[in-house]
Chimera marker file (.cmm) of the C-alpha trace (Angstrom):
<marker_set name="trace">
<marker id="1" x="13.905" y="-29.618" z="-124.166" r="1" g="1" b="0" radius="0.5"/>
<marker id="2" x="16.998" y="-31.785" z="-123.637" r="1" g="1" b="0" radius="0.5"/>
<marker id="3" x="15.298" y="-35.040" z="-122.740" r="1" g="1" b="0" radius="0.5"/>
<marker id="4" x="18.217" y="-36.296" z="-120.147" r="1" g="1" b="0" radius="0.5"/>
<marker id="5" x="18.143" y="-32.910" z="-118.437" r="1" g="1" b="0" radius="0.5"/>
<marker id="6" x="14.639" y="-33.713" z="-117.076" r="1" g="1" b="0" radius="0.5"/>
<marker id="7" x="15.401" y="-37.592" z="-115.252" r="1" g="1" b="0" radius="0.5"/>
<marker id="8" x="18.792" y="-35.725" z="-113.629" r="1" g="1" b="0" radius="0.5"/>
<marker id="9" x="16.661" y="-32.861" z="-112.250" r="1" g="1" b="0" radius="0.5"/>
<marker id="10" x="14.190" y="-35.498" z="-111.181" r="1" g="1" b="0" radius="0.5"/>
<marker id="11" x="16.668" y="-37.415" z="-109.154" r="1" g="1" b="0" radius="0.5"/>
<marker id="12" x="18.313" y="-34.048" z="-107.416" r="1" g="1" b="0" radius="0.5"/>
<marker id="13" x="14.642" y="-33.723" z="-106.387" r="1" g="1" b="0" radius="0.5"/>
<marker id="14" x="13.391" y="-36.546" z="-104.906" r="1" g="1" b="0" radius="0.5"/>
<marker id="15" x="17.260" y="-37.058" z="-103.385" r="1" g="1" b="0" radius="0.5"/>
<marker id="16" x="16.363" y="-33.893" z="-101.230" r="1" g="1" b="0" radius="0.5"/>
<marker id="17" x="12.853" y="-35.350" z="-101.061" r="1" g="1" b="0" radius="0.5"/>
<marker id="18" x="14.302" y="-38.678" z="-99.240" r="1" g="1" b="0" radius="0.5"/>
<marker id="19" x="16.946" y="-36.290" z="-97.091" r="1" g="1" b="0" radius="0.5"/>
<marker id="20" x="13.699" y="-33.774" z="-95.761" r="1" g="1" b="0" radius="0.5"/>
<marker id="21" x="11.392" y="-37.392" z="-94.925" r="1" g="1" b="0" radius="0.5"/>
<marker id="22" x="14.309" y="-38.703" z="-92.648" r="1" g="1" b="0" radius="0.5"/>
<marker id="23" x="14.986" y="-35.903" z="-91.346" r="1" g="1" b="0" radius="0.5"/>
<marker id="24" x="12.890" y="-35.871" z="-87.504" r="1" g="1" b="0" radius="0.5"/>
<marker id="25" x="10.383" y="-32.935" z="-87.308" r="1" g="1" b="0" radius="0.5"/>
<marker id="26" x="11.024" y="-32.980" z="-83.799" r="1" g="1" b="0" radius="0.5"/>
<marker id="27" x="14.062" y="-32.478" z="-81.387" r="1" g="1" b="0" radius="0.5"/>
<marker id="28" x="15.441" y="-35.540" z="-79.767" r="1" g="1" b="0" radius="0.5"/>
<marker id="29" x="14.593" y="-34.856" z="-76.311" r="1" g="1" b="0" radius="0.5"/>
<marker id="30" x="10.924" y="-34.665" z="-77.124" r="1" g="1" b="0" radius="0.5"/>
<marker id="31" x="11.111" y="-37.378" z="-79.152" r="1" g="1" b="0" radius="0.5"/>
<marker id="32" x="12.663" y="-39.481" z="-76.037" r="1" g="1" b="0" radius="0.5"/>
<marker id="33" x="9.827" y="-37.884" z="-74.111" r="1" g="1" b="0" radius="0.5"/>
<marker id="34" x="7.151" y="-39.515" z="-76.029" r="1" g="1" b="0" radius="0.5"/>
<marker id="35" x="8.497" y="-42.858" z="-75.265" r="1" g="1" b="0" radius="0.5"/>
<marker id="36" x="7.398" y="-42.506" z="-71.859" r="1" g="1" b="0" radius="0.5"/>
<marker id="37" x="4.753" y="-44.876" z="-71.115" r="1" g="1" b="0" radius="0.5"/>
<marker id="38" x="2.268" y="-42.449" z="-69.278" r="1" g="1" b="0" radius="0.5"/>
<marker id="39" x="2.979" y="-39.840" z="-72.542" r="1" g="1" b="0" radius="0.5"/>
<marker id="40" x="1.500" y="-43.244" z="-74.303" r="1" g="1" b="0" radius="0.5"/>
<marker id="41" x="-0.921" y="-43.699" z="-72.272" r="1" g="1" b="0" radius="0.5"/>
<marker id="42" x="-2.047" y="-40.032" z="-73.025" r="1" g="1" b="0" radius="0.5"/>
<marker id="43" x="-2.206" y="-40.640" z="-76.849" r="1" g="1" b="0" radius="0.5"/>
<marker id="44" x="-4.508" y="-43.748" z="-76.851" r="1" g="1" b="0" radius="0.5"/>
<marker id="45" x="-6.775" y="-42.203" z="-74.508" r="1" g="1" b="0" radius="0.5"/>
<marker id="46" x="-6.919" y="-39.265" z="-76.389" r="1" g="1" b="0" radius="0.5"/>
<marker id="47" x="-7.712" y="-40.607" z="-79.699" r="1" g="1" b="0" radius="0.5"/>
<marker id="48" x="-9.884" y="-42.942" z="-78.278" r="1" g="1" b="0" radius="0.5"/>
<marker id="49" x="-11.752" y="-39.995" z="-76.653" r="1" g="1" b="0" radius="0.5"/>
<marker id="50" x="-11.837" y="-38.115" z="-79.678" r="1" g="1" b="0" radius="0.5"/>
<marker id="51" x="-13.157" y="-41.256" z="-81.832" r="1" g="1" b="0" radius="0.5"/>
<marker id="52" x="-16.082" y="-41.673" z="-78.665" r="1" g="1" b="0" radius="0.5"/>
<marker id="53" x="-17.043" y="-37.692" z="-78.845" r="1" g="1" b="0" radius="0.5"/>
<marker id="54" x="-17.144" y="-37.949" z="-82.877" r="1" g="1" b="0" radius="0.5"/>
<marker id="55" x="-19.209" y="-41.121" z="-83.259" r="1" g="1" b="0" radius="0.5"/>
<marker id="56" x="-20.646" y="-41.445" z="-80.296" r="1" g="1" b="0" radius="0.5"/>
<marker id="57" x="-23.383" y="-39.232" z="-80.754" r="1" g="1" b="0" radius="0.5"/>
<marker id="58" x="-24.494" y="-40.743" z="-84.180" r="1" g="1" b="0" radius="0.5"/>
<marker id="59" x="-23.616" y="-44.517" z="-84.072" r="1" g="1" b="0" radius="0.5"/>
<marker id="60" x="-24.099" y="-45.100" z="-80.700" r="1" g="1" b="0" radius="0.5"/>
<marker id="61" x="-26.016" y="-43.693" z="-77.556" r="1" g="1" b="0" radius="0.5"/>
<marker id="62" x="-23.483" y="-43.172" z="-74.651" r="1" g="1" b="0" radius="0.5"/>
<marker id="63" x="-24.841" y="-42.081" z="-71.309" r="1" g="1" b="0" radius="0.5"/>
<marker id="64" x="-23.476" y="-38.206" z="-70.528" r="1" g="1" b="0" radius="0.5"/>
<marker id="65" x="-20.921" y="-39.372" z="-67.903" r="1" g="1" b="0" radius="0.5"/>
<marker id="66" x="-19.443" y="-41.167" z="-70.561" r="1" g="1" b="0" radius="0.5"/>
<marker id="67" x="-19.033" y="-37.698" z="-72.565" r="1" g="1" b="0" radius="0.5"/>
<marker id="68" x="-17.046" y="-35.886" z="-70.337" r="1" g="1" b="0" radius="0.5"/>
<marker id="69" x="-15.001" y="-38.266" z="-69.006" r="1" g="1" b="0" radius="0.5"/>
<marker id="70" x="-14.120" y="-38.177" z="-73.006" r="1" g="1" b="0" radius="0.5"/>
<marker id="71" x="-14.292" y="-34.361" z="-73.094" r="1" g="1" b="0" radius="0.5"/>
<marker id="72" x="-11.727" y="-34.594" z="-69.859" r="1" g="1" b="0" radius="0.5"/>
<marker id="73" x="-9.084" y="-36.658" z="-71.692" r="1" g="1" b="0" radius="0.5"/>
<marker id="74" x="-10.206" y="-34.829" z="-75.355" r="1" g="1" b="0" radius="0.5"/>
<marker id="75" x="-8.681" y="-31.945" z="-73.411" r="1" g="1" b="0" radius="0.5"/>
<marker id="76" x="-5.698" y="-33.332" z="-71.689" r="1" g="1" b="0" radius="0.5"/>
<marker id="77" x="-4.834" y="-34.562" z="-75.053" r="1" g="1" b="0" radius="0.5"/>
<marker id="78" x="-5.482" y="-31.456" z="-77.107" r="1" g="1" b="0" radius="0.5"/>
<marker id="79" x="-2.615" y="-29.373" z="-74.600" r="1" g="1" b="0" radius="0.5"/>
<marker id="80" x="-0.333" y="-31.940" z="-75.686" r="1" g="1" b="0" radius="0.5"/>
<marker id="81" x="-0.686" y="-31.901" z="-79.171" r="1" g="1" b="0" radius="0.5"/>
<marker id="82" x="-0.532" y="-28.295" z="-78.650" r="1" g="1" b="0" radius="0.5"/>
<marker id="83" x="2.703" y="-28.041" z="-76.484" r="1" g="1" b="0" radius="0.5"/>
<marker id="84" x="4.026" y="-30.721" z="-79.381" r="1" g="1" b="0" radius="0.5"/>
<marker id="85" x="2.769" y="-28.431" z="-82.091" r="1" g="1" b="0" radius="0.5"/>
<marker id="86" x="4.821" y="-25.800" z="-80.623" r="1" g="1" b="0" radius="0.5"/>
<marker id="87" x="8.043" y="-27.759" z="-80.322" r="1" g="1" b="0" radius="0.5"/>
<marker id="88" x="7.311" y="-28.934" z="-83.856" r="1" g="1" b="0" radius="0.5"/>
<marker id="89" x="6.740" y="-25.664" z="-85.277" r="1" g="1" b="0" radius="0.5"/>
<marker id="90" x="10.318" y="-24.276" z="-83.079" r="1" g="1" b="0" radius="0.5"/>
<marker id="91" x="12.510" y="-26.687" z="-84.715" r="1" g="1" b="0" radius="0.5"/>
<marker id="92" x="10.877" y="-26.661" z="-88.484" r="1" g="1" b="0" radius="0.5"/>
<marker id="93" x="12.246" y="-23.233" z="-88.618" r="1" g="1" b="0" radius="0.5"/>
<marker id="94" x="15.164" y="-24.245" z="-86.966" r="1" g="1" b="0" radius="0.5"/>
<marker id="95" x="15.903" y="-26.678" z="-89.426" r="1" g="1" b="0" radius="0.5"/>
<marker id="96" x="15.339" y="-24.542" z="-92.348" r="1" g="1" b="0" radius="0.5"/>
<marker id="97" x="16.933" y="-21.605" z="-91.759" r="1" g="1" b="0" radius="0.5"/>
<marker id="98" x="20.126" y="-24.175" z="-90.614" r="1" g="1" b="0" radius="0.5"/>
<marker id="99" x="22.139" y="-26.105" z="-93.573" r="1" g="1" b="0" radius="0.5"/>
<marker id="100" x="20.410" y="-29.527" z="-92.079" r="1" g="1" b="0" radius="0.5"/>
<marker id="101" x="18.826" y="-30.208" z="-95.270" r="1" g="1" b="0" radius="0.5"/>
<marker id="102" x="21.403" y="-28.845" z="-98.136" r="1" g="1" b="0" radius="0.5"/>
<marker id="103" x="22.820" y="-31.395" z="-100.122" r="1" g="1" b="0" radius="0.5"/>
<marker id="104" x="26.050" y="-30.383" z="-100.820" r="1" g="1" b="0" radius="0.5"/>
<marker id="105" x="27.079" y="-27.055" z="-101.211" r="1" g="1" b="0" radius="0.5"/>
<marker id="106" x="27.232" y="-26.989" z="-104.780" r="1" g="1" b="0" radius="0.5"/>
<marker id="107" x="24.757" y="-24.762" z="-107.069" r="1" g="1" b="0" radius="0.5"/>
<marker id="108" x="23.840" y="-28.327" z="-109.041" r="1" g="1" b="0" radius="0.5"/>
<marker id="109" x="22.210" y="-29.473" z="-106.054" r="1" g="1" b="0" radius="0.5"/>
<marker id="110" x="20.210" y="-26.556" z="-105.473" r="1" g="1" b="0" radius="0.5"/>
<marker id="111" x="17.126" y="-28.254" z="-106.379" r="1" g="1" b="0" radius="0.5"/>
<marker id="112" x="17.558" y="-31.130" z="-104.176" r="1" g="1" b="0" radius="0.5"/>
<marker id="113" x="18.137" y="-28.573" z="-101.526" r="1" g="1" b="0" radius="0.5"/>
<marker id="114" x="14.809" y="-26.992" z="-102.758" r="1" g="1" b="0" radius="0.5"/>
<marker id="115" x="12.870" y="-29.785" z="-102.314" r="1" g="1" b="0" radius="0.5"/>
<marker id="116" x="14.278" y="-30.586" z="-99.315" r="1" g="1" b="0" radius="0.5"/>
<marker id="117" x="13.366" y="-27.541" z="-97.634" r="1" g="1" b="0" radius="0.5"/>
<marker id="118" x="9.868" y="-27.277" z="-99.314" r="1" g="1" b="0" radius="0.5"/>
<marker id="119" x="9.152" y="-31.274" z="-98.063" r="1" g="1" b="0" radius="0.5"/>
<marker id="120" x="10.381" y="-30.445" z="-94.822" r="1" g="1" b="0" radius="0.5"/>
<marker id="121" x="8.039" y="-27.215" z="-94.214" r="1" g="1" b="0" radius="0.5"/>
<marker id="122" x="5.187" y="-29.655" z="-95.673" r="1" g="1" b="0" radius="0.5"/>
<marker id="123" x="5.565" y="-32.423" z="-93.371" r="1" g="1" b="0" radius="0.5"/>
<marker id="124" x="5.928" y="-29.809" z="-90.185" r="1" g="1" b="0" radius="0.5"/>
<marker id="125" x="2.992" y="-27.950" z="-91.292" r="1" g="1" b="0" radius="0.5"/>
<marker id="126" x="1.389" y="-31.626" z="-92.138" r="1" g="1" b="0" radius="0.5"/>
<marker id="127" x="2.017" y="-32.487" z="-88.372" r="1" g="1" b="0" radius="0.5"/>
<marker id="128" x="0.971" y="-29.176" z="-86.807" r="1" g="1" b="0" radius="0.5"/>
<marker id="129" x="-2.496" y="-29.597" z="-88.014" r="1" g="1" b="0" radius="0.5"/>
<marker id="130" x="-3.871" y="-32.023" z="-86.566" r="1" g="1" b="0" radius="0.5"/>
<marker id="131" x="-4.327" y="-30.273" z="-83.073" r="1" g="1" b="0" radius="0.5"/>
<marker id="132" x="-6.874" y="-27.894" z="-85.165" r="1" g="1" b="0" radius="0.5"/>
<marker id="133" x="-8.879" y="-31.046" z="-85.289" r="1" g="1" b="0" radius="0.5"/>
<marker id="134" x="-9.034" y="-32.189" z="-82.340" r="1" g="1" b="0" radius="0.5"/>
<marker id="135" x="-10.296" y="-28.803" z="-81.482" r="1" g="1" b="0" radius="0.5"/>
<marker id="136" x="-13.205" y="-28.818" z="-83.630" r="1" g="1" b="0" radius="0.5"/>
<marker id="137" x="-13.864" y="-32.440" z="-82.387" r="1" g="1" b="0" radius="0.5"/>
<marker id="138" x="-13.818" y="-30.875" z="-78.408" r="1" g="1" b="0" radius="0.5"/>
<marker id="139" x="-16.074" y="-28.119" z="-79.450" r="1" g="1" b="0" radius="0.5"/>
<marker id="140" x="-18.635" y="-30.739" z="-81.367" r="1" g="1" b="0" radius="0.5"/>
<marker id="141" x="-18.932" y="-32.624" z="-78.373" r="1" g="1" b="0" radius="0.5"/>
<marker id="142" x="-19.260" y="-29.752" z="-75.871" r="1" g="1" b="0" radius="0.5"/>
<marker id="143" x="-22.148" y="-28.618" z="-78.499" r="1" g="1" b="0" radius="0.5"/>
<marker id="144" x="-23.624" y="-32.167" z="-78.309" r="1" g="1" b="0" radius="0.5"/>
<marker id="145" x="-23.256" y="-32.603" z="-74.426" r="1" g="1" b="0" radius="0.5"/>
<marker id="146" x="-25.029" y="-29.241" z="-74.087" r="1" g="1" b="0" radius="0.5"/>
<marker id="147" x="-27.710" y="-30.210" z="-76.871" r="1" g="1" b="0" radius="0.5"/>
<marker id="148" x="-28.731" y="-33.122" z="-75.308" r="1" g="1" b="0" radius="0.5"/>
<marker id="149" x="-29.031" y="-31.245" z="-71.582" r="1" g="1" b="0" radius="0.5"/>
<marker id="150" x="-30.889" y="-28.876" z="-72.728" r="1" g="1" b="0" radius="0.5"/>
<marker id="151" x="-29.221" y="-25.874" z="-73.046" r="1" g="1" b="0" radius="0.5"/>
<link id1="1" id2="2" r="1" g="1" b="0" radius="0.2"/>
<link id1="2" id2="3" r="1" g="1" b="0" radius="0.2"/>
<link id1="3" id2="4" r="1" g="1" b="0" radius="0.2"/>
<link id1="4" id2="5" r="1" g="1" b="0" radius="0.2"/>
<link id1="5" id2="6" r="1" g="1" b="0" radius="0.2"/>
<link id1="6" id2="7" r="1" g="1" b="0" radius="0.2"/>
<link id1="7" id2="8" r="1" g="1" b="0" radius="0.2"/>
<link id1="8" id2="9" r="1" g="1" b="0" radius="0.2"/>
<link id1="9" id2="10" r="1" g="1" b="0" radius="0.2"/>
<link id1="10" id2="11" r="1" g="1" b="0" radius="0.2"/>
<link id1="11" id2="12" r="1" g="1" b="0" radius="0.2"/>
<link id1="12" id2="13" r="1" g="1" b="0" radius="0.2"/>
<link id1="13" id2="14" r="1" g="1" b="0" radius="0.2"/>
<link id1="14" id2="15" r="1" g="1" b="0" radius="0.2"/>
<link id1="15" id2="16" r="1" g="1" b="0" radius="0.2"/>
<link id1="16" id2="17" r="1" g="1" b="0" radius="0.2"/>
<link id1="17" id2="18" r="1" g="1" b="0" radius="0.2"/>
<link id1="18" id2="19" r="1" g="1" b="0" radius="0.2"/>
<link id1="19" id2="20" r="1" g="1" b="0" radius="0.2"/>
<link id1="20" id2="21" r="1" g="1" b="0" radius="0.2"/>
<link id1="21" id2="22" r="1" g="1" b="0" radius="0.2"/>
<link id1="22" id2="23" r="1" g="1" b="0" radius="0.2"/>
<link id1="23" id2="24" r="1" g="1" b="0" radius="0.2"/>
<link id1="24" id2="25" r="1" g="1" b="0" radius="0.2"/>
<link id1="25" id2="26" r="1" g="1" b="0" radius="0.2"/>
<link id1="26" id2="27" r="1" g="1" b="0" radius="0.2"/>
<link id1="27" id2="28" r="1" g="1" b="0" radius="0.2"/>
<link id1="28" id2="29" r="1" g="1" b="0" radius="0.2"/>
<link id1="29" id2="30" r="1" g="1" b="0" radius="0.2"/>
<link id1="30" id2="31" r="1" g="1" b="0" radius="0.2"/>
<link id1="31" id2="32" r="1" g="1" b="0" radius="0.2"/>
<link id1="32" id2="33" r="1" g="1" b="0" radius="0.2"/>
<link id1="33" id2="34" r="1" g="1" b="0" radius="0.2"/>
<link id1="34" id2="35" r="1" g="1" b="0" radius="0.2"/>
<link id1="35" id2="36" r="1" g="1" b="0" radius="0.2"/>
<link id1="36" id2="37" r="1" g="1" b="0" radius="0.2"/>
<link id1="37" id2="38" r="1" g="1" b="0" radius="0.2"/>
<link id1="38" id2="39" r="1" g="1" b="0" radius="0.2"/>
<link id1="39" id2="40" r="1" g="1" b="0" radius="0.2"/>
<link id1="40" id2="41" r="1" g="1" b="0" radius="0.2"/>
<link id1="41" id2="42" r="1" g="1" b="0" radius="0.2"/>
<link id1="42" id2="43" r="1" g="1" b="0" radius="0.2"/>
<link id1="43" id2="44" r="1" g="1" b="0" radius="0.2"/>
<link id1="44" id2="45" r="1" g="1" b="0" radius="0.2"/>
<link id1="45" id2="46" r="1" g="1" b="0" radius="0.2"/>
<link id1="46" id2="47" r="1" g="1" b="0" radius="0.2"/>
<link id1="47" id2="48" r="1" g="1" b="0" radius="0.2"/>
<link id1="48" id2="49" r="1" g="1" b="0" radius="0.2"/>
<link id1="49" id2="50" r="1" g="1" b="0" radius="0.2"/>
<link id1="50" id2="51" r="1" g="1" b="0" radius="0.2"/>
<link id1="51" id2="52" r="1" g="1" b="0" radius="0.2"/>
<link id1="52" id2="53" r="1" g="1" b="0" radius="0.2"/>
<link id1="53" id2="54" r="1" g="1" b="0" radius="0.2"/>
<link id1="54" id2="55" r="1" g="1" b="0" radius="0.2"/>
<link id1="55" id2="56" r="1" g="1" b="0" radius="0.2"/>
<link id1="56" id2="57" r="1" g="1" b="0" radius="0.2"/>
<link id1="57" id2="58" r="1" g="1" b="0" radius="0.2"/>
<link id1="58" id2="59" r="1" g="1" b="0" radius="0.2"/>
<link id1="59" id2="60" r="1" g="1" b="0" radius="0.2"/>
<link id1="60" id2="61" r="1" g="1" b="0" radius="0.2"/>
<link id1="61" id2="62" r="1" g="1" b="0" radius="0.2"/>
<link id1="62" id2="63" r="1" g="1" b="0" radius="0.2"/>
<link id1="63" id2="64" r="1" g="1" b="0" radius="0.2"/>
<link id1="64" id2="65" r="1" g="1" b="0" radius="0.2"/>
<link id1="65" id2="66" r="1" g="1" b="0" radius="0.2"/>
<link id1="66" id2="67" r="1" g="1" b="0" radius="0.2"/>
<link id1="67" id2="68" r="1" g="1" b="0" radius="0.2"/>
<link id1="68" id2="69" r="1" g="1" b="0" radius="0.2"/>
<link id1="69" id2="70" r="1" g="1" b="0" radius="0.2"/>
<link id1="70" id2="71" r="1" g="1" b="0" radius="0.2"/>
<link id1="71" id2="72" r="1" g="1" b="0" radius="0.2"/>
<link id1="72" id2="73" r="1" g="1" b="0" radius="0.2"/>
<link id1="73" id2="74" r="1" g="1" b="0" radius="0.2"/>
<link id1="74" id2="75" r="1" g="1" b="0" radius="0.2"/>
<link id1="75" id2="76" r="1" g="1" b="0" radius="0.2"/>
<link id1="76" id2="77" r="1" g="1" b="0" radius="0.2"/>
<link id1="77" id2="78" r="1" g="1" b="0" radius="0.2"/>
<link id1="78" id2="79" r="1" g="1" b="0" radius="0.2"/>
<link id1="79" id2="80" r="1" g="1" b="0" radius="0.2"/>
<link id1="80" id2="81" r="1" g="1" b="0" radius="0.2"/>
<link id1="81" id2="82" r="1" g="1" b="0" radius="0.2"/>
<link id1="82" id2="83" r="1" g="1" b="0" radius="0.2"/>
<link id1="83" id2="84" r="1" g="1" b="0" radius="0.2"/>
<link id1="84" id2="85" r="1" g="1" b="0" radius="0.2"/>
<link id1="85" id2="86" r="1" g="1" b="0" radius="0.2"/>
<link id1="86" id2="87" r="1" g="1" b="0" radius="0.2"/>
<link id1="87" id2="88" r="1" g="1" b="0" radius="0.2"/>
<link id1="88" id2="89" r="1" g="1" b="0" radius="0.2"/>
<link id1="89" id2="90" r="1" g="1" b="0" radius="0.2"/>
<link id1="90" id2="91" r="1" g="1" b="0" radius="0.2"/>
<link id1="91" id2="92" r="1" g="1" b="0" radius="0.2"/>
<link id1="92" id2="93" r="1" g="1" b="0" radius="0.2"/>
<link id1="93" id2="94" r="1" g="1" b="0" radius="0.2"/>
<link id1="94" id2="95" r="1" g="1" b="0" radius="0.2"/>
<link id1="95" id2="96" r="1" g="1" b="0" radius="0.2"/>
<link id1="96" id2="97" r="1" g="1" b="0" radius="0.2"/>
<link id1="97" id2="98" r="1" g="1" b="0" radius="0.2"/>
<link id1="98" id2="99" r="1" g="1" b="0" radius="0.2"/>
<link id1="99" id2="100" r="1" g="1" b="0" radius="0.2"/>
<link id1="100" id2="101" r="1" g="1" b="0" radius="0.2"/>
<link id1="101" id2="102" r="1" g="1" b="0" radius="0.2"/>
<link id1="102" id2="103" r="1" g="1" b="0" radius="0.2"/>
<link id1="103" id2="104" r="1" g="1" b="0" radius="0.2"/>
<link id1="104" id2="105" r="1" g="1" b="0" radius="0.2"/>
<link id1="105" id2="106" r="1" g="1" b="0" radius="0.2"/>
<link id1="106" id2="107" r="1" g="1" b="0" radius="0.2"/>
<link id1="107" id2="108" r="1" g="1" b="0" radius="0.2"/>
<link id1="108" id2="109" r="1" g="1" b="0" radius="0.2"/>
<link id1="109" id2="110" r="1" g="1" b="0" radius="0.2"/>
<link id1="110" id2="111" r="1" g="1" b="0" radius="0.2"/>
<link id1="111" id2="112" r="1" g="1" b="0" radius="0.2"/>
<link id1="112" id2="113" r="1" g="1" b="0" radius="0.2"/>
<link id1="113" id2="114" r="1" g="1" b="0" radius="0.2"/>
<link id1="114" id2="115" r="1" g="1" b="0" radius="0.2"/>
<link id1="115" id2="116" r="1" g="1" b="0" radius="0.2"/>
<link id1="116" id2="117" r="1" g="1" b="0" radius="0.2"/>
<link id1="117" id2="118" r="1" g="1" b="0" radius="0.2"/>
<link id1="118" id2="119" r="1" g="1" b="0" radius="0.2"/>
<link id1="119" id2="120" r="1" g="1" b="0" radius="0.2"/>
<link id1="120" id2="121" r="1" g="1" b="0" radius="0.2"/>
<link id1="121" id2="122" r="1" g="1" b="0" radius="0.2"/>
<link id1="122" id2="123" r="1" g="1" b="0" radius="0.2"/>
<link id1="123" id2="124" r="1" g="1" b="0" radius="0.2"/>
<link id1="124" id2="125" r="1" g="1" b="0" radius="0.2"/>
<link id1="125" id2="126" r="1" g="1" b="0" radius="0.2"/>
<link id1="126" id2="127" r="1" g="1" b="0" radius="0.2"/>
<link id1="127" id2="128" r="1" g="1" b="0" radius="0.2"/>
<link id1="128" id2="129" r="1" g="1" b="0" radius="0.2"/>
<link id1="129" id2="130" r="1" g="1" b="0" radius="0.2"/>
<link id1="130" id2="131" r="1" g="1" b="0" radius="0.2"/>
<link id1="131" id2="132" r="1" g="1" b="0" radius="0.2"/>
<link id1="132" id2="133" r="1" g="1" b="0" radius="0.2"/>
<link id1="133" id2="134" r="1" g="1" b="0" radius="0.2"/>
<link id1="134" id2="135" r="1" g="1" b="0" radius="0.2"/>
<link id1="135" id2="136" r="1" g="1" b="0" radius="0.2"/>
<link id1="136" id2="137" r="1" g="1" b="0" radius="0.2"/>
<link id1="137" id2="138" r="1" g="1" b="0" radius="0.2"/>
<link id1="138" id2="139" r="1" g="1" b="0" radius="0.2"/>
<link id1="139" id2="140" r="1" g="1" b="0" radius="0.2"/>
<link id1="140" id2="141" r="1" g="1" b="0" radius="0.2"/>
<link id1="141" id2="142" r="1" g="1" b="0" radius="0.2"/>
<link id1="142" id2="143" r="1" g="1" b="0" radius="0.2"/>
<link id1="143" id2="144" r="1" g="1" b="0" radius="0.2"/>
<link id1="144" id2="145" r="1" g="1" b="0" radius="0.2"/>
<link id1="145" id2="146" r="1" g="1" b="0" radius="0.2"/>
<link id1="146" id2="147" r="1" g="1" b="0" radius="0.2"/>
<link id1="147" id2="148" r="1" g="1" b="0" radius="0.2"/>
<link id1="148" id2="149" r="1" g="1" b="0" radius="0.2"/>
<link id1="149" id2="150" r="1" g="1" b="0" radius="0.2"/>
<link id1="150" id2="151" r="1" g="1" b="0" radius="0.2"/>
</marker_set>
């Protein structure tokens, strides 16, 4: 193996690497939507209410009330991850299947467009997660709010 082959090929890679990371996962609309502050708002009450459903149970001893008022913005925020998970998902594929992330259009630089595309599909399916989570966080503290009434 040709030993300068392998830093060149390197290079093309992470160049489409760096092109797919500043490259926005979402559309610029939504992205001017978030800057709202009541879409703010949203967010910090939403992970705080997910960090209060998660530990609250085992570090600390909320009263109920406290719980659902969680639960109630766990779910507010959970809808809006979702609607953003769609949006995110809509313009990943977008993306890809345009020629946002080719290099050049040169068969040299087909690896950097490689990567590109393959970092790009990462960090959208990176970002689209996360709403999963909360999820499982919502239904541990519905199970815990119902545990601890009885049912």
């Amino acid at each position: 193996m040709n030993k300068t082959i392998f830093p060149a090929s390197a290079k093309r890679l992470f160049m489409g690497i760096k092109k797919a990371h500043n490259t926005p996962i979402l559309p610029d609309n939504i992205l001017k939507i978030q800057n709202y502050l009541s879409i703010r708002i949203i967010r910090v009450l939403g992970g705080i209410s997910v960090l209060t459903i998660l530990l609250g149970r085992a570090y600390f001893h909320y009263p109920i009330y406290v719980y659902y008022i969680a639960l109630f913005f766990c779910f507010i925020f959970l809808i809006y991850r979702i609607i953003i998970s769609y949006f995110t998902i809509k313009h990943i594929i977008k993306i890809l299947k345009s020629d946002e992330l080719d290099i050049r259009n040169s068969p040299l630089e087909k690896l950097a467009t490689i990567g590109a595309s393959a970092w790009g599909g990462w960090k959208g399916a990176c970002d689209t997660a996360q709403p999963i989570g909360v999820s499982l966080s919502d239904m541990i503290g519905i199970d815990e709010i119902l545990k601890s009434s009885g049912r």
